[in-house]
Residue frames relative to the residue before (quaternion, step in Angstrom):
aa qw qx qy qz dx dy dz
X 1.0000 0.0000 0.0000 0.0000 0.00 0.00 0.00
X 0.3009 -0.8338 0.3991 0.2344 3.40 -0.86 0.44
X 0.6234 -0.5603 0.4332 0.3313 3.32 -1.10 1.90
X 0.1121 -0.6559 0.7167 0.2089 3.96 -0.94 0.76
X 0.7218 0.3913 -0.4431 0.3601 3.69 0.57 -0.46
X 0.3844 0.6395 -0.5439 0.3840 4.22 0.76 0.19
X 0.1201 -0.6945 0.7069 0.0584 3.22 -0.99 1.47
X 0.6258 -0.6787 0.3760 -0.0795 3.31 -0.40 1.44
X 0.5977 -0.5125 0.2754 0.5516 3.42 1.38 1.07
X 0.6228 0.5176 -0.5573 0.1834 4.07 0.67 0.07
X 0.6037 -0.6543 0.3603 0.2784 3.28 -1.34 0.18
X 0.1297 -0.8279 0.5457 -0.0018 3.71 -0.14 0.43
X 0.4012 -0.7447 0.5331 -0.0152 3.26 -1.16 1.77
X 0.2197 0.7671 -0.6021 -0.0265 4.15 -0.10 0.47
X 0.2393 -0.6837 0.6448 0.2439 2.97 -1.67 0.56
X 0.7224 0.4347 -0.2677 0.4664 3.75 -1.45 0.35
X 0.3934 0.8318 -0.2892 0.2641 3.09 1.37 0.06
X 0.6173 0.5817 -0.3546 0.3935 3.25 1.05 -0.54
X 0.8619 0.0596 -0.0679 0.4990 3.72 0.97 0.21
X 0.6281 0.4301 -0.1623 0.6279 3.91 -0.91 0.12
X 0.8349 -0.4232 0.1779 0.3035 3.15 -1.67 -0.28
X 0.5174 0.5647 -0.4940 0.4116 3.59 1.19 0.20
X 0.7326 0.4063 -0.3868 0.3856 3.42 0.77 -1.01
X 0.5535 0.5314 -0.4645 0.4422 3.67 1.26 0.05
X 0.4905 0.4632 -0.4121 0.6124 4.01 1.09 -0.67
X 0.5916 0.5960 -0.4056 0.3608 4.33 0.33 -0.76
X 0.7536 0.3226 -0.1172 0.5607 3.51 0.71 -1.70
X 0.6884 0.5047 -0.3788 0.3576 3.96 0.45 -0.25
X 0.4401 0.7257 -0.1671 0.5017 3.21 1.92 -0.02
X 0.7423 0.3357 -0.1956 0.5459 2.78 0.91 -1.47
X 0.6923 0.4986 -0.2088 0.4781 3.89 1.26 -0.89
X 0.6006 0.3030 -0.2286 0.7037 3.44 1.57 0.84
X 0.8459 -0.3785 0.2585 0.2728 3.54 0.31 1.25
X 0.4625 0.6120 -0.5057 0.3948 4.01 0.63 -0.83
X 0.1371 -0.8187 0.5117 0.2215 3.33 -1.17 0.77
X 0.7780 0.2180 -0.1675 0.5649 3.20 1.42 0.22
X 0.1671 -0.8475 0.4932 0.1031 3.85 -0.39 0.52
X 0.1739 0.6966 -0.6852 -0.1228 4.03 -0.50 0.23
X 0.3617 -0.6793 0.6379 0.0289 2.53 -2.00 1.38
X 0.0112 0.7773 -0.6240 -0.0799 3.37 -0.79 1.10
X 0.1107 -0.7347 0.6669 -0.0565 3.38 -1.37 0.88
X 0.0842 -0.7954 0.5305 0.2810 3.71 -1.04 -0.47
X 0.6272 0.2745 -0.5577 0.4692 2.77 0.91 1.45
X 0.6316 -0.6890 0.1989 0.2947 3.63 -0.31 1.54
X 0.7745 0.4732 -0.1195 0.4025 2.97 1.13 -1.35
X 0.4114 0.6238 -0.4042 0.5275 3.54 1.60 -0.13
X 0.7408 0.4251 -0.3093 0.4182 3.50 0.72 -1.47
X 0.6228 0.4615 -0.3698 0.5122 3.90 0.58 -1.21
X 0.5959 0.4636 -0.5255 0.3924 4.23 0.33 -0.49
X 0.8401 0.3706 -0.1839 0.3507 3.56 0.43 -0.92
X 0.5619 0.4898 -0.4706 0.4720 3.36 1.59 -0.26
X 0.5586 0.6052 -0.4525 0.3421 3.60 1.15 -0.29
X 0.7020 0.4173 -0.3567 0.4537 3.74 0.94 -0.61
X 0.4624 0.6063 -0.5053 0.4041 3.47 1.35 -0.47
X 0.7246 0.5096 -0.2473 0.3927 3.93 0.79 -0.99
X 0.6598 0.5244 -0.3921 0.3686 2.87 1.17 -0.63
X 0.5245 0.7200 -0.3057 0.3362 3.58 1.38 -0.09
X 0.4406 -0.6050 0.3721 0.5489 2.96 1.68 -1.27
X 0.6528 0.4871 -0.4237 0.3964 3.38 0.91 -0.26
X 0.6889 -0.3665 0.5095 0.3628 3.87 -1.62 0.04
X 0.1621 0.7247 -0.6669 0.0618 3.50 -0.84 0.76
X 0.1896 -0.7605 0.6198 -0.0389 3.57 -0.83 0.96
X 0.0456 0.7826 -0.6208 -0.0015 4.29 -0.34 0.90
X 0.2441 -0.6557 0.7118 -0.0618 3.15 -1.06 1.73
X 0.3577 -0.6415 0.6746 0.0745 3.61 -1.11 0.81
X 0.2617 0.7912 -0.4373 0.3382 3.67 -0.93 1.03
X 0.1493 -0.6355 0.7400 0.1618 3.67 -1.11 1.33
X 0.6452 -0.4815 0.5185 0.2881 3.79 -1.30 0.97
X 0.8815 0.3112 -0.1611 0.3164 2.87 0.08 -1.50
X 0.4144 0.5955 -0.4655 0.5069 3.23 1.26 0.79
X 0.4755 -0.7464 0.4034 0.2325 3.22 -0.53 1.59
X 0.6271 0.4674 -0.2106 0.5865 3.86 1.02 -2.00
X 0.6354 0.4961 -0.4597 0.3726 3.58 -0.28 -1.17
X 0.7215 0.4413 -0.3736 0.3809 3.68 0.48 -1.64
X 0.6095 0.6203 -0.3188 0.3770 3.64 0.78 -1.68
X 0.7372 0.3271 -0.3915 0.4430 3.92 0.66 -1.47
X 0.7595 0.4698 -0.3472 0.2863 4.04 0.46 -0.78
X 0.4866 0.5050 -0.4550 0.5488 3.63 1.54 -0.22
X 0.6718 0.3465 -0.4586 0.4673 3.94 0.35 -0.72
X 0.5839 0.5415 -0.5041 0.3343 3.95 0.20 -0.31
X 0.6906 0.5295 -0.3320 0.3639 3.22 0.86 -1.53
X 0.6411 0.4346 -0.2511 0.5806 4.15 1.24 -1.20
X 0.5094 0.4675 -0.5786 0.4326 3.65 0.84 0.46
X 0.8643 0.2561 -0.1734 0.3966 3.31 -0.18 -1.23
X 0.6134 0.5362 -0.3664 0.4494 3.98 1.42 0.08
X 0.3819 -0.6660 0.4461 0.4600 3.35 1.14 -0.96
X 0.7314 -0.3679 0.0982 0.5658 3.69 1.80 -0.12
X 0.0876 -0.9371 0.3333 0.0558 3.23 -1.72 -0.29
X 0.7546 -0.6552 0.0209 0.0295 2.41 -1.33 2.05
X 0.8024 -0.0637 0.0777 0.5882 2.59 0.76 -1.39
X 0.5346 -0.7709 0.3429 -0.0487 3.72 -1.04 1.20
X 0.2453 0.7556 -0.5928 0.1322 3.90 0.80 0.46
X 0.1505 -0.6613 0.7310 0.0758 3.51 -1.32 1.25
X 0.1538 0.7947 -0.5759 0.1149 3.58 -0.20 1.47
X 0.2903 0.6491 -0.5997 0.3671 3.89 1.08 0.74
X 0.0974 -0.7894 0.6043 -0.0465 3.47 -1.15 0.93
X 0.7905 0.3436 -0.2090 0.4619 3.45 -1.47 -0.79
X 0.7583 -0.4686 0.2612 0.3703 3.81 -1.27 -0.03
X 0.6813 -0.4188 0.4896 0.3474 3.58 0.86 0.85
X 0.7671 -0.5221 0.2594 0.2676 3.18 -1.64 0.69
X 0.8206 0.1859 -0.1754 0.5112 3.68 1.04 0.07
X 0.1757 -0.8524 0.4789 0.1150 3.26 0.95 1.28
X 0.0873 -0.5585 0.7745 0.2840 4.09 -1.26 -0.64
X 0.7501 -0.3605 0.4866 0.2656 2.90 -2.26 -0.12
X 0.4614 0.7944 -0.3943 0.0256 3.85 0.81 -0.65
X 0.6885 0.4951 -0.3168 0.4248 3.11 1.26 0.03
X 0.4309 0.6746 -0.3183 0.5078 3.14 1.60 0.51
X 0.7060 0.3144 -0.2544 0.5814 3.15 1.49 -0.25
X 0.4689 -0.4608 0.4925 0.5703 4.04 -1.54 0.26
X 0.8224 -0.4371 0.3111 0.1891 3.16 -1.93 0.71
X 0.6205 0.4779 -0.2324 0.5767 3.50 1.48 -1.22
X 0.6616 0.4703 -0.3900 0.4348 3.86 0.73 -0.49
X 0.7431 0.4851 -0.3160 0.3356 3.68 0.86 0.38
X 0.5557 -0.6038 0.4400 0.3648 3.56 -0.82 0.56
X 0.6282 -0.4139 0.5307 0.3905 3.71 -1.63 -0.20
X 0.6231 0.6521 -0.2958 0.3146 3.30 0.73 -0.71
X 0.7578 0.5065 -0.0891 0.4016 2.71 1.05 -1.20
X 0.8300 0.4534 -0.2254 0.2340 3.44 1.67 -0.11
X 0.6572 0.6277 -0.2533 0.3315 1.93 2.31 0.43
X 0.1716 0.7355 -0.5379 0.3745 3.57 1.14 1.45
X 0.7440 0.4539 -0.2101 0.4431 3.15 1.05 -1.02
X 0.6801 0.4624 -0.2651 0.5034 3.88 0.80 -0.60
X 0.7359 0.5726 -0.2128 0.2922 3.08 1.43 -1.13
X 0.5164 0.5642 -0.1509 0.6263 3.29 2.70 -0.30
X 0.8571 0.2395 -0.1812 0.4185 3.38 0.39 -1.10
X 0.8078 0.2952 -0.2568 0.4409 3.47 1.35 -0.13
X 0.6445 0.4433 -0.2768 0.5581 3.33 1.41 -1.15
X 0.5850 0.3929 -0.5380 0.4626 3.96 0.74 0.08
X 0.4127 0.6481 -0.5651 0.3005 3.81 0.31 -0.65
X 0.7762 0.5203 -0.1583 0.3190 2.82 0.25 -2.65
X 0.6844 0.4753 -0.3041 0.4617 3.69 0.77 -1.30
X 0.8019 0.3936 -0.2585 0.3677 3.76 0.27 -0.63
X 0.5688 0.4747 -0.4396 0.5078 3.37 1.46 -0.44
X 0.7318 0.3892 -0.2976 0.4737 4.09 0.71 -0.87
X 0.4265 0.5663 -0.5432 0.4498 3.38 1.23 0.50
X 0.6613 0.6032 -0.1337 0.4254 3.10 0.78 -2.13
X 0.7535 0.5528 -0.3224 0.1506 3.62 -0.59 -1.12
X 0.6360 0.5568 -0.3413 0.4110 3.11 0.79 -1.64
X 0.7128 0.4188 -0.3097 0.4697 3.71 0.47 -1.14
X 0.4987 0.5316 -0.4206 0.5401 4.10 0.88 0.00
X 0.8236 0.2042 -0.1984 0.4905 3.72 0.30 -1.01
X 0.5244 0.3864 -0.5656 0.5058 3.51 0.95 0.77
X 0.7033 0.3360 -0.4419 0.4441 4.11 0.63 0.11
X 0.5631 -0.6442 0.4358 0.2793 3.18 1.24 -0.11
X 0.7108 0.2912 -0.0763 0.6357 3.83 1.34 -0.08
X 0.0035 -0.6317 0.7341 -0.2493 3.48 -0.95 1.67
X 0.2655 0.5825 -0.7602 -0.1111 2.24 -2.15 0.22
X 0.0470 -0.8059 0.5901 -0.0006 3.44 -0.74 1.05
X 0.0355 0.7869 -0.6137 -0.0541 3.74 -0.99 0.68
X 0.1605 -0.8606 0.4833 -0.0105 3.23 -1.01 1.10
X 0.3451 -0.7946 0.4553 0.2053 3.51 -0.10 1.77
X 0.2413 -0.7541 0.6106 0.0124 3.22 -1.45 1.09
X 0.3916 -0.6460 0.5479 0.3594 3.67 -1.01 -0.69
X 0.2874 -0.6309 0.6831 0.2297 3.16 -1.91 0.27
X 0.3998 0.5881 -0.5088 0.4852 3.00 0.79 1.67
X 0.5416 0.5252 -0.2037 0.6240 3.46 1.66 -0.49
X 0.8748 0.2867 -0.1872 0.3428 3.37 0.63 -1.39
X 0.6390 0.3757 -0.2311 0.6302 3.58 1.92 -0.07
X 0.2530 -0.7170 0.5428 0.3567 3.74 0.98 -0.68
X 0.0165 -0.8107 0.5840 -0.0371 2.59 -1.58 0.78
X 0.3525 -0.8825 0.1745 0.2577 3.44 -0.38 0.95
X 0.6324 0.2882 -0.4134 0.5883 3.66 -0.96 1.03
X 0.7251 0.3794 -0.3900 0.4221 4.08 0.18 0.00
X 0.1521 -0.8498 0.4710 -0.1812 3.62 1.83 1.22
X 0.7661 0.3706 -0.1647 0.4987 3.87 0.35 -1.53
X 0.5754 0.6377 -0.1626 0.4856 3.45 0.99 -1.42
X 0.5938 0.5582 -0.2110 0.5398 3.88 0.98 -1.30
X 0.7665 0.4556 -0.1515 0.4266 3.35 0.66 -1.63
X 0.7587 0.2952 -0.3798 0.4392 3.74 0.26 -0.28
X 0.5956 0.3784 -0.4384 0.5566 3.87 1.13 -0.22
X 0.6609 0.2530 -0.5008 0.4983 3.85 -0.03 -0.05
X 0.6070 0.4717 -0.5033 0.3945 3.64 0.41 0.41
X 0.6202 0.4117 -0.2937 0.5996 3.71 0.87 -0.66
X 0.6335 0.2347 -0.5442 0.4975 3.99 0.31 0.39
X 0.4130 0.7095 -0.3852 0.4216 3.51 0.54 0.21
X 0.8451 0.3452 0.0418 0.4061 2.88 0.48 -1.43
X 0.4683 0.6410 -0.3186 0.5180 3.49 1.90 -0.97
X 0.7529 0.5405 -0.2180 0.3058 3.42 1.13 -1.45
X 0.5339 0.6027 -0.2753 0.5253 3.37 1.33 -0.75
X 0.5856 0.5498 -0.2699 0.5310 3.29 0.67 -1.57
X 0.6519 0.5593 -0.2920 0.4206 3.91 -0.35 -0.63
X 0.7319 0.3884 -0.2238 0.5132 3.10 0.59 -1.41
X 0.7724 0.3822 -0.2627 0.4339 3.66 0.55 -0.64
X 0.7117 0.4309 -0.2087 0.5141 3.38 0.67 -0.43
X 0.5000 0.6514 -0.5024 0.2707 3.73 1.05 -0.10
X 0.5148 0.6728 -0.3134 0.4290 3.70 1.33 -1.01
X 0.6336 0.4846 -0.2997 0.5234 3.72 1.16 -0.44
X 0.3158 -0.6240 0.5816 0.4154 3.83 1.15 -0.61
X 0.5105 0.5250 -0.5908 0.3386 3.70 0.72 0.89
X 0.3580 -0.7195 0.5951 -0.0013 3.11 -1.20 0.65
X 0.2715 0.7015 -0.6425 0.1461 3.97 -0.94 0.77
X 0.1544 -0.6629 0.6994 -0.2179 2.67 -1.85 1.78
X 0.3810 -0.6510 0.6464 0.1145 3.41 -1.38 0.87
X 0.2337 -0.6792 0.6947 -0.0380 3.29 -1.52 1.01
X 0.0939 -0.8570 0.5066 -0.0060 3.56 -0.03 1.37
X 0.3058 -0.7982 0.5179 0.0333 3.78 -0.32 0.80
X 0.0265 -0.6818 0.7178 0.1382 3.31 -0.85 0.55
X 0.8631 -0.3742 0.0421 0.3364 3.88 -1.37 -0.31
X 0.4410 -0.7683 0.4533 -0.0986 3.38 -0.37 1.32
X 0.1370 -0.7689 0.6129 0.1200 3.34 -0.89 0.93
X 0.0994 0.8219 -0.5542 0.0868 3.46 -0.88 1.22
X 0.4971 -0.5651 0.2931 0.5896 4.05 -0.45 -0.18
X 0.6512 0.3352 -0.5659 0.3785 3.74 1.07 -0.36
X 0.7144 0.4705 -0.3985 0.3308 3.80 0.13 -0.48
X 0.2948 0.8239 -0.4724 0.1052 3.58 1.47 0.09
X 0.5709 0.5582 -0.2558 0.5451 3.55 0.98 -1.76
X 0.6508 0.3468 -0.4305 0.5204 4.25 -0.14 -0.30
X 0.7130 0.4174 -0.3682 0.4265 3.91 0.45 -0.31
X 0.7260 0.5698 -0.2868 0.2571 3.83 0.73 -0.28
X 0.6667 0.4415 -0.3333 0.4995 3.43 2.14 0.67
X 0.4654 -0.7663 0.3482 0.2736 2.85 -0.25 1.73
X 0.5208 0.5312 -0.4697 0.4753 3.76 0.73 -1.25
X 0.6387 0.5688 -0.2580 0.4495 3.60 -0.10 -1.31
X 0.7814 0.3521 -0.3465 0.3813 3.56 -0.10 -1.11
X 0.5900 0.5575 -0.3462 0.4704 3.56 1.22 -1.35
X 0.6322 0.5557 -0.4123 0.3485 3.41 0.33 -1.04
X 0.8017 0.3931 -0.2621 0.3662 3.61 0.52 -1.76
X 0.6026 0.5328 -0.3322 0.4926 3.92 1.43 -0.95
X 0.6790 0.4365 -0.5316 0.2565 3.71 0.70 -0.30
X 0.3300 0.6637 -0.4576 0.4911 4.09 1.60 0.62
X 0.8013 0.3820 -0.2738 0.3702 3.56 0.78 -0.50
X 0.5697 -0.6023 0.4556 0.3242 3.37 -1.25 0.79
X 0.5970 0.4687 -0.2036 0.6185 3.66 1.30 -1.05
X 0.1097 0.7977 -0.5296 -0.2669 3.81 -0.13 0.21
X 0.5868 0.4207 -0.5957 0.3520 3.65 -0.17 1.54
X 0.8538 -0.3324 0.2429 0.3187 3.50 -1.54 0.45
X 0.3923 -0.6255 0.5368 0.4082 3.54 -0.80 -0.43
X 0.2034 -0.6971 0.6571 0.2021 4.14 -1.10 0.67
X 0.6790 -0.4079 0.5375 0.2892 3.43 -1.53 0.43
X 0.6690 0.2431 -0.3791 0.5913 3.85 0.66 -0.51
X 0.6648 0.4566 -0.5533 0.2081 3.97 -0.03 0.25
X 0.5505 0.5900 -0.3247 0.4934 3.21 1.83 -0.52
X 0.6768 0.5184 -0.3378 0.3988 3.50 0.90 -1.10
X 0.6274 0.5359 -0.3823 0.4158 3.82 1.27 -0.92
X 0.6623 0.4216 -0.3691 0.4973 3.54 0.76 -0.56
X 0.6712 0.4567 -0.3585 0.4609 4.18 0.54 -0.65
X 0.3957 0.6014 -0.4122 0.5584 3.98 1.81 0.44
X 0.8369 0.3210 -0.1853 0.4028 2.98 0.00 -1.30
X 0.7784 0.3747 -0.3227 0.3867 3.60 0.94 0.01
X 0.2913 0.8152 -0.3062 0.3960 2.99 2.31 0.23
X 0.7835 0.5014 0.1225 0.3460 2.85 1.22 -2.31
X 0.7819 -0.3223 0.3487 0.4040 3.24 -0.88 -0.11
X 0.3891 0.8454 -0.2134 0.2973 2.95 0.96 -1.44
X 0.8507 -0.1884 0.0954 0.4813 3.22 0.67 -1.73
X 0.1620 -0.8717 0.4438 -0.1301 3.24 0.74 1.72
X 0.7610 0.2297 -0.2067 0.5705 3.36 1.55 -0.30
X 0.4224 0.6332 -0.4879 0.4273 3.56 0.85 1.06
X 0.1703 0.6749 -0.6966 0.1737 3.64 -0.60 0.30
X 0.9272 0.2311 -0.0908 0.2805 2.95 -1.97 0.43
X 0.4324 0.7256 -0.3173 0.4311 3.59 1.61 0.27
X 0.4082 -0.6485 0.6181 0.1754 3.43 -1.64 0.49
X 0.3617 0.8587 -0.3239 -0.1641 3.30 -0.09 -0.27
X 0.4899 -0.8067 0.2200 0.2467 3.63 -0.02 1.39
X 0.0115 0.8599 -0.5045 -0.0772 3.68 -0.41 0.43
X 0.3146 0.8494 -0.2732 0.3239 3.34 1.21 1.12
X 0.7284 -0.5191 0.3324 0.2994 3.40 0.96 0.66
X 0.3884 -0.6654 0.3984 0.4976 3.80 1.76 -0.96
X 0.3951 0.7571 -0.4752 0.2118 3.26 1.25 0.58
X 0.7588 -0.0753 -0.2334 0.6034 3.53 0.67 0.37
X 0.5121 -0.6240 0.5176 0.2837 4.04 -0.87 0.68
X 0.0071 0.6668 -0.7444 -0.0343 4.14 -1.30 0.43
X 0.1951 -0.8040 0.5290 0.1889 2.98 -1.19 0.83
């Protein structure tokens, strides 16, 4: 029978990758066919640790160092990666939180903060989107085949309070996924959002280690445990893949039943 989730020797670009759920979206790749993986991270050595297990699978793995929201930086390490692959396929914008030099602003109410301060957060979850998809595309709609998914929050899609800045660049990238879709379907490319509720990762580790606290936040969830890195990565497969050749333009929630979409 044929494997709809085998990604068929293509190559597949992730950002955030060096840890958490990209490097889990990184290795399910490689354990589903991908014949090449770049890992982007901005901190080098996060990316080269995990492109090493990506090899150790057998597939091609290629770590590019990089803040998203750097406009050049993104443009020079997507053109390396289609230098030495020949291009690329498939697209996961998993960089998150404020980017390499976070602040505290969400510790404060929203009015108690400067401009400055929000842009870590727009400058990851929305202005990286923008920079890697307009890096990324052209070489998708010269093969004619994409697929790009970009992870969001169920902080955007339920609100949540004090993460105001944080709210704003994922409800800006489902925004945008949607537009995207529409234009880019003619190419057989194809982009969807993956919306997350709470997650266990090493940066969110320290929010998972009071119990009182934990009970409190899981008793919101239909599922009553956390989210793993492989529940996000199983859904960023299937929209990688074949799988879902007729999906475009989609939310799709991976949250435990904390908030319902219809």
């Amino acid at each position: 029978m044929q494997d709809l989730l085998d990604l068929k020797g293509r190559t597949a670009y992730i950002t955030g990758a060096g840890q958490g759920v990209g490097r889990r979206v990184a290795l399910h790749f490689a354990d589903h066919g991908a014949g090449a993986v770049i890992i982007n991270d901005f901190r080098l050595e996060r990316a080269q640790a995990v492109a090493e297990e990506v090899r150790a699978t057998g597939a091609k793995a290629l770590a590019v160092s990089g803040d998203v929201s750097d406009f050049d930086g993104v443009a020079a390490s997507v053109k390396t990666a289609i230098d030495e692959f020949g291009g690329i396929d498939i697209l996961v914008n998993n960089a998150g939180n404020a980017g390499p030099n976070p602040t505290d602003a969400m510790d404060r109410p929203f009015w108690e903060q400067q401009p400055s301060e929000w842009q870590g957060y727009l400058g990851t979850n929305l202005y990286g989107v923008l920079n890697t998809v307009h890096a990324v595309v052209p070489a998708m709609i010269k093969r004619r085949y994409g697929r790009i998914v970009n992870v969001i929050s169920d902080a955007a899609r339920f609100g949540e309070p004090n993460r105001e800045c944080y709210a704003a660049g994922k409800a800006g990238t489902a925004g945008f996924t949607r537009s995207l879709a529409a234009t880019v379907g003619r190419y057989t490319i194809t982009a969807n959002c993956v919306s997350l509720a709470a997650t266990r990762t090493p940066r969110t580790e320290d929010k998972f280690t009071d119990e009182a606290a934990m009970k409190k936040l899981l008793s919101h969830y239909i599922i009553r445990r956390s989210g793993e890195p492989e529940d996000a990565a199983n859904m960023i497969l299937m929209l990688a893949s074949d799988a879902s050749s007729w999906v475009t333009g989609q939310v799709m929630p991976v949250n435990g039943g904390y908030s319902f979409a219809l």
